[in-house]
N, C-alpha and C positions, 0 to 999 in steps of 0.2 A: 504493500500500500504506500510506503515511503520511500519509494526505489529509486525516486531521482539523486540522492547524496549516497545511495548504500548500492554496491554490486551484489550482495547476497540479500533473498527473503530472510525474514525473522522465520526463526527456529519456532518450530511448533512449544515445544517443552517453553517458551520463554512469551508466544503465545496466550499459554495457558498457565502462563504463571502474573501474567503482566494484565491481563485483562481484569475488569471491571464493572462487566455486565452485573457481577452477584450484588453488586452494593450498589450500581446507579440506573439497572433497567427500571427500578420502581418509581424512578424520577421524572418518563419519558414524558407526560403529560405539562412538568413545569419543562422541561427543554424545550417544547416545541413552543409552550407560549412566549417564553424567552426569544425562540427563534421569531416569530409573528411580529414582535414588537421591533424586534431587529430589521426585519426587513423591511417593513414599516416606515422605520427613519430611513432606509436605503435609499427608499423610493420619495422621502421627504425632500432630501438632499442633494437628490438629483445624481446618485451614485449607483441607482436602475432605476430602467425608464418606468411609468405609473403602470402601463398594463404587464410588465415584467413583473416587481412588485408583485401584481394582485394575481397571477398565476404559484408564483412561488407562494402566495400565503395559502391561496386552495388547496396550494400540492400540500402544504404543511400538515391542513385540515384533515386532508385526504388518510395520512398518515399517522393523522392521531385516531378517525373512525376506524383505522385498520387494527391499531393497536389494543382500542376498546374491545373490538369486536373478537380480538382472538386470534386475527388472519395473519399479523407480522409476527412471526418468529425471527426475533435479532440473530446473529451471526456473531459465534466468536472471535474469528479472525480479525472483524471488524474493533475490536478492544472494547466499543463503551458505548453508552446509549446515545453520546451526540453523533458520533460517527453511523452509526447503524441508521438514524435516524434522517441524515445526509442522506445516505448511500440510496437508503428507498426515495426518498424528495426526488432525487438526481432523473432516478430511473423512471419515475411518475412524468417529471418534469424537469429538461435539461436544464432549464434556467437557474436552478436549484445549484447548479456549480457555481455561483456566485453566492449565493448565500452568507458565507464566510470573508465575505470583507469586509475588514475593520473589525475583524473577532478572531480570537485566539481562542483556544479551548481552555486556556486560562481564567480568562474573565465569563466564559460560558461558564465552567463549571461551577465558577465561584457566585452567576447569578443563576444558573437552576440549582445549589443548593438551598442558596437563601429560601430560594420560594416554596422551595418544597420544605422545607424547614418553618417559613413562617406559615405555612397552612398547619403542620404535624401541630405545632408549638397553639397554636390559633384552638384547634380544638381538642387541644390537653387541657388549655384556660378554662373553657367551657365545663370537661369533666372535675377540673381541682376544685371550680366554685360550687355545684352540683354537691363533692363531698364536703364543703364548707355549712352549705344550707344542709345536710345531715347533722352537722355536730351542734348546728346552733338548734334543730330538732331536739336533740338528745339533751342542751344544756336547760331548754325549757319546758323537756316534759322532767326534767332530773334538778328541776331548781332548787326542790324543798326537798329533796331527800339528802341524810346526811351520811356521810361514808369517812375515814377514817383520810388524813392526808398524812404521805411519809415523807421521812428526809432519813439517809442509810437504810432506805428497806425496813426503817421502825417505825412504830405508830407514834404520830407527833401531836395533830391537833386534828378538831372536826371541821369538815370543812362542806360546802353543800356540792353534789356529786356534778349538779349545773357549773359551778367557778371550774373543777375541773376541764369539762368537755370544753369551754369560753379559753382554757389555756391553751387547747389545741386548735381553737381557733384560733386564736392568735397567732403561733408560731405555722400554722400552716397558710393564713392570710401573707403573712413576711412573703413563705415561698411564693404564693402568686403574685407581689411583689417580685422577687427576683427574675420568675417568669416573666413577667412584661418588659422587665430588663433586657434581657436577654431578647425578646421581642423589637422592642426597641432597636437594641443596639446591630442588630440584621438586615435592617429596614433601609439599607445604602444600597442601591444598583450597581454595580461591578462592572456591566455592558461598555464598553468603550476603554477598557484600559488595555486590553490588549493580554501582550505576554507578561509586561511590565513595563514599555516604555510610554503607551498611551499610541498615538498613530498619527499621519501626516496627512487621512485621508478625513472632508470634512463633517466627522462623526455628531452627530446634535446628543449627547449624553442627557441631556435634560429631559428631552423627547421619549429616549425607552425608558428612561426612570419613570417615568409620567403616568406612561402608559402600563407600568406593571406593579403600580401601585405602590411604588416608594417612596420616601421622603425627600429622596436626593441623590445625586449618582456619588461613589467614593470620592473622595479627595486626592486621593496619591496613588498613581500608578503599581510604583512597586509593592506598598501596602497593602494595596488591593488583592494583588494573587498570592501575596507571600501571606497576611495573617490570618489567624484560626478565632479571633476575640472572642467571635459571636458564638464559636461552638463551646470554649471554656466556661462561659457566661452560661447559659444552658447546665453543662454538667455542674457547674456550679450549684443551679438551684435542684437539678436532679439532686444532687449528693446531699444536700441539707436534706431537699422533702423527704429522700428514702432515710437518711436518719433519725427524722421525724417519726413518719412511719415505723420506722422498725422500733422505737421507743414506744409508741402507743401499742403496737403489737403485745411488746414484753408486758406491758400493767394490764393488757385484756386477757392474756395468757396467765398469769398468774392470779386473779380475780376471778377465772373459772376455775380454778381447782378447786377441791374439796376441802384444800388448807382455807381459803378464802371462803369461796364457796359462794358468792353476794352476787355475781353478774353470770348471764345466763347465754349462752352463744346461740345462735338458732341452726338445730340439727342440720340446716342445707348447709352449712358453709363449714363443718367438721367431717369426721372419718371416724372410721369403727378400727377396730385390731382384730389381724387378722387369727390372734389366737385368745384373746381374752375380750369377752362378751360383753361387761360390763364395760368398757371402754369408750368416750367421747373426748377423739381428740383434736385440739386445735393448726390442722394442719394448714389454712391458708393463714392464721396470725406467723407460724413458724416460717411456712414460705415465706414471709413479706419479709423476715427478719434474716434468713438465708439469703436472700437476692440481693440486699442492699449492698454486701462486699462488693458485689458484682457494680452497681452503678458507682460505688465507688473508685474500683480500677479501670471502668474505663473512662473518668479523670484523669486517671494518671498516666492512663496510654498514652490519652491526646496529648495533656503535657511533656511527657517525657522525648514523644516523638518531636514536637517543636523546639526543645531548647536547645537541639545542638546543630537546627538548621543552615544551615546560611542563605543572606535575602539572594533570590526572592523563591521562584519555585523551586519545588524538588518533589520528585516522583513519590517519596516517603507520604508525600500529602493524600495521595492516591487512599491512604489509608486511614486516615481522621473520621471517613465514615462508617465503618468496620462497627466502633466500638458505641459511633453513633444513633445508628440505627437500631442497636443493640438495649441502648439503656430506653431511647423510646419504647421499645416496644414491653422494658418491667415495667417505666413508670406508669405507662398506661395500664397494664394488667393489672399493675398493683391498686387504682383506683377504683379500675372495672370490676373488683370482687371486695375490696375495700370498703365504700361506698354500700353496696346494698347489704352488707354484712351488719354495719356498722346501725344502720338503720332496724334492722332488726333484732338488736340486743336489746335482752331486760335484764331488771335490775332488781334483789330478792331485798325489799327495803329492812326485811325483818331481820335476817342474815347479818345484813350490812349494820344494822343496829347494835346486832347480838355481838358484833366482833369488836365495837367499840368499848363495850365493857370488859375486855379486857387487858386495855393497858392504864394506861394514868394522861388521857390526851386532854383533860383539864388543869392540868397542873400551870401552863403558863397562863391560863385566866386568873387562876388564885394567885401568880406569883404579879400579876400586872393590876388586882383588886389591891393589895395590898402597897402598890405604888402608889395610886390614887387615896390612899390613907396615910402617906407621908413616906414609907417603910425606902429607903433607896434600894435600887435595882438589886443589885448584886447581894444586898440581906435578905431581899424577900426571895432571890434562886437560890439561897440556901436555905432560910426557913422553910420551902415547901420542897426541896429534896429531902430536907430530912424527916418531914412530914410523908415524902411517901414511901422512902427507907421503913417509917414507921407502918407504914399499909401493909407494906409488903412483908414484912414479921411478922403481921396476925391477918394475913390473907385477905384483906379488907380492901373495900375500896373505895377514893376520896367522899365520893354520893352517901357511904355511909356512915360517915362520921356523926356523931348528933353536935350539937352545938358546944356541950361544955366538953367534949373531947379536942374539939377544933379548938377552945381555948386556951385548953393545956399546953398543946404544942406548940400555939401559936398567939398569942394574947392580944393581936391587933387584931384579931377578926373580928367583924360583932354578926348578928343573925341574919344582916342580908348577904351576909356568903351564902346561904342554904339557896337561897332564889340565884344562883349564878351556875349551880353545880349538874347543866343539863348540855347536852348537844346541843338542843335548839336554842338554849341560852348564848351558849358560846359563838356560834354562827350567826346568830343575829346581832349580835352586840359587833362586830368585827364589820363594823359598818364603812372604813377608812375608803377614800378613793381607790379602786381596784381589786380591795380585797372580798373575801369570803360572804357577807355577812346576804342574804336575802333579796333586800333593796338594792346593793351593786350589782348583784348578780344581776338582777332585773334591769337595769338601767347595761348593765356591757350589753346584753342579748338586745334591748333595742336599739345601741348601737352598732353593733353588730348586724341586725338588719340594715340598716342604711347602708352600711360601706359595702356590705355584700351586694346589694340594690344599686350603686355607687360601679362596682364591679363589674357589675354584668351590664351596666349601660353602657361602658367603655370597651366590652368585648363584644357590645353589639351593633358600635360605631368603628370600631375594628372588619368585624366582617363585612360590613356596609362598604368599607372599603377596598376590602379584597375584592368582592367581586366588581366592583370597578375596575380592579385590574386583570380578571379573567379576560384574554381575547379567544 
């Protein structure tokens, strides 16, 4: 195919080692719209005449109904889907050997990834907010139920099982944050830089940016085909949500045991053993937490593969999709069973009750009652350790102290400690901006509606836009 500089064909073995098709046939659809807008300016510019132009965009068409349909089978020898995608154009319609002026496969590949990237990325937003509106579900039907909150895996304070679900909104709100970043930051047409020097021929950049839905074309030639940003950016927020993810997994997974015992998976989305009957196990929370290594390294591929690049291309690039399309397809999986799982969990409030009584998760209300009666911090966390040093000697627990007991140990209390000594006491007094207490939690979930509401009108002046740029 390249015979003009080289006296021998390419070795099969190198062929079939060099080609592309596995990681860029599934792009053929942004190629060819990339190709459309290109030829487009061709014919703007006066670089083919108008009815050349409008044969090679039909041929284009032609060859993307074929590819729908089923009837193009690419060609490996051909290396990759722009080439394959030429090659039938050509044979449709000769004019189609023009095509490629004032385009490198450089600046194609670097603008059919963006686009098939900013479609992938477009409706991942879609399904991240989707599991967003589940968790703000979960925090207002789980408002007023109280569940124990930890710090090392011990029982610390009570806290309403709603503030929980509202903390994973939050940290999962950030990542579609990151996603839009990354959104954002791909949103530059590439179309006109060439290999790297930009071109002599007079290309209108502004024009296929326009038309394919971008912000704006690149700014720097060689930056253009040599960097990766937009795909670091992405694993970026992959790698946060799948450790996200894989951390809510672990407190879902351990809350359905029978050590726990309080939250309840629903049988669709668990597994039986194949040798013990009585068995329900949480095998898609363990996937989700399995997988994450995985979007994690392939972070590290992309990275490690760029830092010993030199500018601008290098063949090595050929492989930044590899690990790409790779981690698309956990993070999506991992929302698509995520998501409706997550939706149908309950919660055993009696369970969850029962577990509270047995640690001491009122001890820093007593030790913070006794601040507000003058007592300074750090006397009043010893006076109620050693009060519950003293519980725990006669098996006892703080609810059951009677009053002149509490006095003995502790001589600043007086009797409206009794009325403080409940979970729901505790929770609702913990009324601070963000925290625990009832009324916050009520006021995050209605703001929480809004910015989710806020969300999805930006993702759906987003697609408004894309299809603007479909030709």
């Amino acid at each position: 195919m390249w015979k003009g500089r080289f006296e021998e064909d390419t070795a099969l073995v190198v062929q079939r080692f060099s080609q592309s098709l596995d990681l860029d046939w599934r792009m053929a659809e942004q190629d060819i719209r990339g190709s459309i807008a290109h030829v487009r300016m061709l014919g703007a510019v006066g670089l083919l005449e108008p009815g050349e132009a409008l044969r090679v965009e039909e041929g284009l068409k032609r060859v993307r109904d074929e590819i729908y349909s089923g009837s193009f089978t690419p060609s490996e020898p051909l290396e990759d889907v722009h080439m394959n995608v030429e090659h039938r154009l050509t044979e449709i319609e000769p004019s189609g050997a023009r095509l490629h002026t004032g385009r490198s496969r450089n600046d194609q590949t670097a603008t059919t990834v963006r686009l098939y990237l900013r479609d992938r990325l477009t409706d991942l937003e879609g399904a991240l907010l989707d599991f967003l509106a589940v968790l703000l579900d979960c925090a207002e039907r789980h408002r007023l139920v109280i569940v124990s909150g930890y710090t090392h895996l011990q029982q610390a304070q009570p806290i309403s099982l709603g503030h929980y679900w509202m903390a994973w909104f939050e940290a999962f709100l950030r990542d579609c944050g990151r996603l839009e970043f990354a959104l954002d930051a791909l949103n530059e047409c590439p179309l006109g830089a060439g290999a790297l020097a930009g071109s002599t021929l007079p290309l209108d950049r502004e024009m296929t940016s326009r038309l394919l839905g971008f912000d704006r074309p690149t700014r720097n030639s060689l930056d253009t085909v040599a960097q990766r940003d937009y795909m670091a950016d992405y694993h970026h927020f992959a790698s946060l949500f799948a450790v996200h993810a894989s951390r809510l997994a672990e407190d879902l997974t351990l809350w359905s045991t029978q050590e726990y015992g309080w939250l309840r998976l629903p049988d669709a989305f668990c597994t039986g053993s194949s040798m013990m009957p009585q068995k329900k196990n949480p095998d898609v929370l363990e996937l989700v937490r399995g997988r994450t290594g995985q979007v994690l390294g392939h972070m590290m591929d992309l990275l490690v593969t760029l830092k010993g690049l030199p500018m601008t291309y290098d063949r090595d690039l050929q492989e930044d999709k590899r690990g790409l399309w790779a981690s698309l397809g956990t993070v999506e999986a991992v929302l698509t069973v995520l998501t409706p799982m997550l939706d149908r969990t309950e919660v055993d409030e009696a369970v969850a009750r029962a577990g509270l009584e047995r640690g001491f998760t009122l001890a820093t209300d007593v030790a913070e009652y006794l601040v507000l009666r003058g007592v300074p911090f750090r006397d009043a966390h010893w006076k109620v350790g050693r009060l519950v040093r003293h519980c725990i000697e006669r098996g006892s627990r703080l609810e059951d102290l009677a009053l002149e007991e509490w006095r003995e140990q502790i001589p600043e209390v007086e009797a409206d400690i009794l009325e403080l000594l409940s979970p729901e006491a505790s929770v609702r007094r913990r009324n601070t901006y963000g925290g625990t207490g009832f009324e916050q939690v009520a006021l995050r979930i209605a703001e929480g509606k809004e910015r989710l509401a806020e969300r999805r009108d930006g993702l759906r002046r987003r697609r408004e836009r894309l299809e603007e740029g479909r030709l």
